[in-house]
C-alpha positions in Angstrom: 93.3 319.1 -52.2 96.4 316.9 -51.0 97.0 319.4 -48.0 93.4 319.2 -47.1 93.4 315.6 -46.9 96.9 315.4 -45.8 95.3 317.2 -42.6 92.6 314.0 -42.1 95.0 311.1 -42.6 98.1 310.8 -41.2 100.5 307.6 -41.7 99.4 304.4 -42.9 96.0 306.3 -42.7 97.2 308.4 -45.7 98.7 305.4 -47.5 95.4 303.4 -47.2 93.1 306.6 -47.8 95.4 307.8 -51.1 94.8 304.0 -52.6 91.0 303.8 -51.3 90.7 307.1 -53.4 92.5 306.1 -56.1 90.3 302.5 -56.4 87.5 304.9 -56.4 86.3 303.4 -52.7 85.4 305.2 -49.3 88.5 307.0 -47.8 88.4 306.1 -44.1 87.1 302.3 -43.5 83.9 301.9 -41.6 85.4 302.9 -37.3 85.4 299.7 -35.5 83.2 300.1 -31.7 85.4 299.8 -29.0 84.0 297.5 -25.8 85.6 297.2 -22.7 84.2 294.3 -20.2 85.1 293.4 -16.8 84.2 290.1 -15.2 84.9 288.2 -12.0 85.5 284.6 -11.4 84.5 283.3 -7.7 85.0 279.5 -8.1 88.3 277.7 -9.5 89.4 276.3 -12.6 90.2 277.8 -15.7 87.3 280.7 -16.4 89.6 283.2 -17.7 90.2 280.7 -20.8 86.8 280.2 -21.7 85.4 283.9 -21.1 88.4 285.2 -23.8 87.3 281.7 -26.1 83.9 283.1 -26.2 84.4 286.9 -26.6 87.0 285.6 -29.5 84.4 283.8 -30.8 82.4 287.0 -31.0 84.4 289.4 -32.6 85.2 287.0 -35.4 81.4 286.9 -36.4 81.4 290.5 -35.7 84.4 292.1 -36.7 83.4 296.0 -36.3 82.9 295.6 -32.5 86.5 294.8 -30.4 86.0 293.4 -27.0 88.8 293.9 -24.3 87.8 291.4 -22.0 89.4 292.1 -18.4 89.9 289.6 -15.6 89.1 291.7 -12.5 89.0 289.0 -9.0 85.9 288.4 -7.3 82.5 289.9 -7.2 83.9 292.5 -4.9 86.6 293.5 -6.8 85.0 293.7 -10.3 82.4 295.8 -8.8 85.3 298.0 -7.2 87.2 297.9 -10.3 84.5 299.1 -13.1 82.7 301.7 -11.0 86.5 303.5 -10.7 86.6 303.0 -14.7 83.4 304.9 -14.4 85.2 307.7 -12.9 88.3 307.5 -15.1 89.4 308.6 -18.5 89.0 305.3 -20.1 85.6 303.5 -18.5 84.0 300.3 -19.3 81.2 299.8 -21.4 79.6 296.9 -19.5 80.9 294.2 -16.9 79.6 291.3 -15.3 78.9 291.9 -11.6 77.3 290.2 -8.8 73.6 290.1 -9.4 72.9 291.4 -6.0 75.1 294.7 -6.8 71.9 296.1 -8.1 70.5 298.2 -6.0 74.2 300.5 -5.6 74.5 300.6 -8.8 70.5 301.9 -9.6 72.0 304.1 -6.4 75.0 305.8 -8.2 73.2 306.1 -11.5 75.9 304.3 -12.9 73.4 301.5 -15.1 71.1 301.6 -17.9 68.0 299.9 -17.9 67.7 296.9 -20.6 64.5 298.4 -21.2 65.8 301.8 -22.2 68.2 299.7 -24.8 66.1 297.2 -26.7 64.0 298.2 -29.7 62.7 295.7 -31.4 59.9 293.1 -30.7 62.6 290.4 -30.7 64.7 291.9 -28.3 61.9 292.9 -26.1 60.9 288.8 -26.3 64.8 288.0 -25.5 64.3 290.2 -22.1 61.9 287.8 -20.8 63.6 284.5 -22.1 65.7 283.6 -19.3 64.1 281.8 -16.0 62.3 283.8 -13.8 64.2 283.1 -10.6 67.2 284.2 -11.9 65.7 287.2 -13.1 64.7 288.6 -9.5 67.6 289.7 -8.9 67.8 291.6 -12.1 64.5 293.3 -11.9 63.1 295.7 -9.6 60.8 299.1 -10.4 59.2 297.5 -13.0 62.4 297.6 -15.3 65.2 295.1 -16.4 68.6 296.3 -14.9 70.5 292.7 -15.2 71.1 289.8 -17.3 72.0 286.6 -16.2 75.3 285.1 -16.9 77.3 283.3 -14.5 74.2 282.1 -12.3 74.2 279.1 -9.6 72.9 277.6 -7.1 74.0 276.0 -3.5 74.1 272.3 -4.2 75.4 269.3 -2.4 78.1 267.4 -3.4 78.8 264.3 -1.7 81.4 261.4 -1.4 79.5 257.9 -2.8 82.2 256.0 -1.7 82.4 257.6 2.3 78.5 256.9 2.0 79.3 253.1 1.5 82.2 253.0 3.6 79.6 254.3 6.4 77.1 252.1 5.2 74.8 254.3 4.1 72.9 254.1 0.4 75.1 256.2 -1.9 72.2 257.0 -3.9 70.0 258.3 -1.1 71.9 261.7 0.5 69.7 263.0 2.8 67.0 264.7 2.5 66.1 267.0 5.2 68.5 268.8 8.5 67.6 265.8 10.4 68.9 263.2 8.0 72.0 265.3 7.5 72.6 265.3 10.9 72.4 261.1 11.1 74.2 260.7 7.9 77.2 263.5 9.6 77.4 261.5 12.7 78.2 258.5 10.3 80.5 259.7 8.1 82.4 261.6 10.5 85.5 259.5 11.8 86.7 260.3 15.5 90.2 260.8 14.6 89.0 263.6 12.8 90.7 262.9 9.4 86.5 263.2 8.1 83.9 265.6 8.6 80.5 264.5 7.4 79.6 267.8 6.3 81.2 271.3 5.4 79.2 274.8 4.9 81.5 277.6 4.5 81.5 280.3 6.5 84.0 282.8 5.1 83.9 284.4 1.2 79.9 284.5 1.2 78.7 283.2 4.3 75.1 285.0 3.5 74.7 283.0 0.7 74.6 279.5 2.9 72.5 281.6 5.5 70.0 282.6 2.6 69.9 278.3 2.2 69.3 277.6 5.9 66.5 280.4 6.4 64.7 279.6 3.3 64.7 275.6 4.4 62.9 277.1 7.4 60.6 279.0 5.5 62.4 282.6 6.0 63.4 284.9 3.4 65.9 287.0 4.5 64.4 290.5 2.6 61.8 292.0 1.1 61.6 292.6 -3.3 61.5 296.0 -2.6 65.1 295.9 -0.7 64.3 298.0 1.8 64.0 295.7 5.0 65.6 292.7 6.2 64.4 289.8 8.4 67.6 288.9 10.2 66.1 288.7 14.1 62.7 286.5 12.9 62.4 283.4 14.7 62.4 281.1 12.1 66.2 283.1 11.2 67.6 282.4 14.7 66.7 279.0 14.2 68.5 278.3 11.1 71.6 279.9 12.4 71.2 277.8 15.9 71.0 275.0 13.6 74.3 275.5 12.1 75.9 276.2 15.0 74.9 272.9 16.3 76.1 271.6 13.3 80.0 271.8 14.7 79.6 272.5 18.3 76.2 269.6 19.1 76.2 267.2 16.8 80.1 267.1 16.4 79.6 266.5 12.4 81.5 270.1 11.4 84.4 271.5 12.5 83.6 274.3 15.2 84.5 277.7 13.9 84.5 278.9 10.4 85.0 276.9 7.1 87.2 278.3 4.5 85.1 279.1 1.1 88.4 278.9 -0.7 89.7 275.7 0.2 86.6 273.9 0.7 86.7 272.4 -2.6 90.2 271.0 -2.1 88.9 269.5 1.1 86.5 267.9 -0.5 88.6 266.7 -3.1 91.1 265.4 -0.4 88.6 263.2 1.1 88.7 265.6 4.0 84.8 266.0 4.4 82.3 263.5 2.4 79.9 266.5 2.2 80.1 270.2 1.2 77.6 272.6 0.5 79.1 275.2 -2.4 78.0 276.6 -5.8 77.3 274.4 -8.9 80.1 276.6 -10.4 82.3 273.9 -8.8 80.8 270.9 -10.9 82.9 270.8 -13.8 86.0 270.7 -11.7 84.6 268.5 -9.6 83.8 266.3 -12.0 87.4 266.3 -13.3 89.6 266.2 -10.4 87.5 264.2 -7.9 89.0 260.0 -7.6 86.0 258.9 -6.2 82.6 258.5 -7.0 80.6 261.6 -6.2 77.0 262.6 -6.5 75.4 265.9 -6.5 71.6 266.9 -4.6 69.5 269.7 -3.9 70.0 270.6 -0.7 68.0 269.4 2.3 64.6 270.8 3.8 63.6 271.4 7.1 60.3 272.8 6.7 60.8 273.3 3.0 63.7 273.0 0.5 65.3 276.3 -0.4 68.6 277.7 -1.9 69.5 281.4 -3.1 70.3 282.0 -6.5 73.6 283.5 -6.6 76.2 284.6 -9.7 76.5 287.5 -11.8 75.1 289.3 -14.0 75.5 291.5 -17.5 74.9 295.4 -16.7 75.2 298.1 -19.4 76.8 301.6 -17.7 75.4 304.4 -18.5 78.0 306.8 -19.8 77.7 304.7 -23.1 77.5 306.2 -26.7 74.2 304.8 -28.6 77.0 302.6 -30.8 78.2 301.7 -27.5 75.1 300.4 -26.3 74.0 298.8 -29.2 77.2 296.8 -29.3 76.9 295.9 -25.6 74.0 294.3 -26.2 75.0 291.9 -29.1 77.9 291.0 -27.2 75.6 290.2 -24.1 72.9 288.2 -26.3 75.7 286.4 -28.0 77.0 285.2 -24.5 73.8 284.5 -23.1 72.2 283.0 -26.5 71.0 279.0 -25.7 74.0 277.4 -27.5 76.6 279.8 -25.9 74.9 279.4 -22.4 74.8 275.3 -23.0 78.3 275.4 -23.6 79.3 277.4 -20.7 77.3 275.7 -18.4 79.0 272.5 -19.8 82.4 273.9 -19.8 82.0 275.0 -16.3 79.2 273.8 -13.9 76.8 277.4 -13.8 73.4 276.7 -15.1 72.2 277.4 -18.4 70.1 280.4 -17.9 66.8 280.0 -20.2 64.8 277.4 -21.0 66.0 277.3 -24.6 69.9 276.3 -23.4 68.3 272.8 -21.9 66.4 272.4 -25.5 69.8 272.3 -27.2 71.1 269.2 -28.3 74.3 269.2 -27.1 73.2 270.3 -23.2 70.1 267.5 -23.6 73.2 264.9 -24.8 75.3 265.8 -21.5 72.8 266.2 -18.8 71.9 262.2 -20.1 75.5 261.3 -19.5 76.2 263.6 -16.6 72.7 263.9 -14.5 74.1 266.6 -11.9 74.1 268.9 -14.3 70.8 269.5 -14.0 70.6 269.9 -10.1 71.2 273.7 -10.2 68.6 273.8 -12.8 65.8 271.6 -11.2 66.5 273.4 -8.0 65.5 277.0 -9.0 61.7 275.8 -8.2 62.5 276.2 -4.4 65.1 278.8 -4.9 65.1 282.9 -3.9 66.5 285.8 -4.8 70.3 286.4 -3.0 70.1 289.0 -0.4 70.1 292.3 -2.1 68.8 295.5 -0.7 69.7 299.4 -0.6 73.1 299.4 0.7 74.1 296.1 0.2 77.7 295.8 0.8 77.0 297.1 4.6 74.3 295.2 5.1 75.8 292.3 4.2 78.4 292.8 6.3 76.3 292.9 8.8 74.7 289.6 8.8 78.2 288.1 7.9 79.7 289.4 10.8 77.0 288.3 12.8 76.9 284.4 11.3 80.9 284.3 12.0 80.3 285.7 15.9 77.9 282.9 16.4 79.8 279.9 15.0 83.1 281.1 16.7 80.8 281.4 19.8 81.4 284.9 20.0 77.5 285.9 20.7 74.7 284.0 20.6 73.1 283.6 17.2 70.0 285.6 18.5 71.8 288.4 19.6 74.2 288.6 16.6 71.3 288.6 14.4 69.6 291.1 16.2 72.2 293.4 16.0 72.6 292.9 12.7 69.1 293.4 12.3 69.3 296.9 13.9 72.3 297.9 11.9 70.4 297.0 8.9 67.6 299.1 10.1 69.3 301.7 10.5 70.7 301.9 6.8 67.8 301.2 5.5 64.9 303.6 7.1 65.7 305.9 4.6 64.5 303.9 1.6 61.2 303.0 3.1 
């Protein structure tokens, strides 16, 4: 009997199996599930510390699941980095990506659908808790591939104090293109130590194009992601727009805006506006020595912002245990108080309903009104562009945004050969 059991339990395995037997308990303890999670950070401040303070947080209340929570750069480079997990000996369970890496990953069959996971009434009710913008980039084929984590919004965040130092009313930023254009004029001073506005053009330049086209009533896809509206008028015109921006109205620089170091520009008093994400906010809020405020962005023929962020996917070369644990780590991170305090703690959005009803995010959007901005906008926000081959079709239009503010091409033609390259990826799917 001893060299039959010997063979199961080796070192302190034996010990603790001899004395288990002895106490008349279980040999082996109960196999702890194993979760591996990667997760990008696209804005600054000090993500990785909350991310590891929440998945702590987890495995204390559930201590037969360990999380290995890894760090892995953007949106570019966590997608990079779990789908080679997928190929290796030791792949990730789940991972946050960006919410518009959808359709590639329905692609490679590397995802489960939610759908295919939850069981029970509750969970099926969880799936359709969060707000339904965010959720479009999520869904598509009638199935939930996505949950909403890290979600934002394009929001403007401007200087109150350049605004009265301009004299213009701190509390009124403008509204619509042609108030941002009188306000810019203003705020800019000629010896060119401030801009009145900044849009960035490197990082995600899509993502500000998505704003402009939707404020002039253009989506830049279809739901089904199979076609893409990059040479419509009403597209052209929102790029022309920016362009003018810097090179007619003299209120940007010419050329293209840093996404990295916008912030710090801002922060430095070296533009009085900047468009970016509302993942900024709670750093903004921290670091800036003047008084700031934060609006939706402006219309032209309507208001309009992309969502943008990342999502919760589930691979697919998962055990059931696997899965199962995935998911209560995903609706413990997503849950109303944990999403209240990460949209506290950082700036993103809470992403349901529920996280606004908690007491503690009602008590801080009272004291700190901005952080609702990102919220109130999703009722004029889009999905981000997503479609069949994403990452070259994104290219694509990025390459053709940064040819037309560096004057390289004319925004109509750049977007028309974007528009052809995309066509020509995308045919296929149609």
């Amino acid at each position: 009997m001893f060299n039959n059991l010997k063979k199961t339990l080796s070192g302190a395995a034996l010990a603790a199996g001899l004395f288990a037997v002895a106490a008349g308990a279980p040999a082996v303890a109960e196999a702890k599930t194993d979760l591996t999670m990667y997760y990008p950070i696209a804005v600054g401040g000090p993500l990785t510390k909350i991310v590891d303070g929440m998945v702590a947080d987890f495995m204390k209340e559930n201590p037969d699941i360990n999380v290995s929570a890894i760090y892995a750069g953007n949106y570019n480079d966590a997608r990079i980095k779990a789908l080679a997990a997928l190929n290796s000996g030791d792949p990730a369970q789940l991972s946050v990506m960006f919410s518009i890496d959808l359709y590639e990953l329905i692609e490679q069959d590397a995802i489960v659908a939610f759908d295919d996971v939850v069981s029970t009434d509750e969970e099926k009710a969880w799936l359709k808790s969060f707000y339904p913008t965010l959720m479009e980039n999520g869904v598509t084929g009638g199935k939930t591939w996505g949950i909403p984590f890290q979600r934002s919004t394009i929001v403007m965040y401007y200087n109150k104090d350049a605004f009265r130092a301009a004299g213009l009313d701190p509390d009124q930023p403008p509204a619509t293109w042609d108030e941002l254009v009188a306000a810019g004029k203003k705020l800019t001073k000629s010896d060119g130590s401030q801009w009145g506005v900044m849009i960035p053009s490197t990082g995600y330049p899509y993502w500000m194009f998505g704003a402009l086209a939707m404020q002039n009533d253009q989506v830049l896809m279809n739901a089904a992601g199979d076609k893409t509206n990059f040479d419509a008028p009403a597209t052209i015109e929102a790029l022309e727009f920016w362009k003018d921006l810097g090179a007619k109205h003299k209120v940007m620089p010419q050329g293209t805006i840093e996404w990295g170091t916008l912030r710090q520009n801002f922060l430095e008093g070296r533009t009085a506006i900047m468009w970016h994400s509302t993942g900024n906010l709670t750093t903004v809020k921290k670091n800036a020595a003047f008084d700031f405020g934060v609006a939706m962005l402006p219309a032209n023929k309507r208001r309009g912002t992309p969502t943008g962020g990342g999502n919760f996917y589930i691979f697919k070369k998962t055990t059931p245990e696997e899965r199962t644990a995935a998911m209560k780590l995903i609706k413990f991170m997503t849950s109303p108080e944990r999403s209240a305090d990460w949209s506290i703690e950082t700036g993103y959005m809470g992403v349901s309903p529920a996280a606004y009803e908690t007491q503690k995010l009602q008590e801080y959007v009272k004291g700190f009104p901005y952080a609702a901005v990102a919220r109130d906008q999703l009722e004029f926000a889009t999905a981000e562009l997503s479609t069949y081959q994403t990452g070259r079709v994104r290219k694509a239009l990025d390459d053709a945004i940064q040819a037309a503010l560096t004057d390289a091409k004319s925004p109509a033609d750049a977007l028309k050969e974007a528009q052809a390259t995309a066509d020509r990826l995308l045919k296929v799917y149609r």
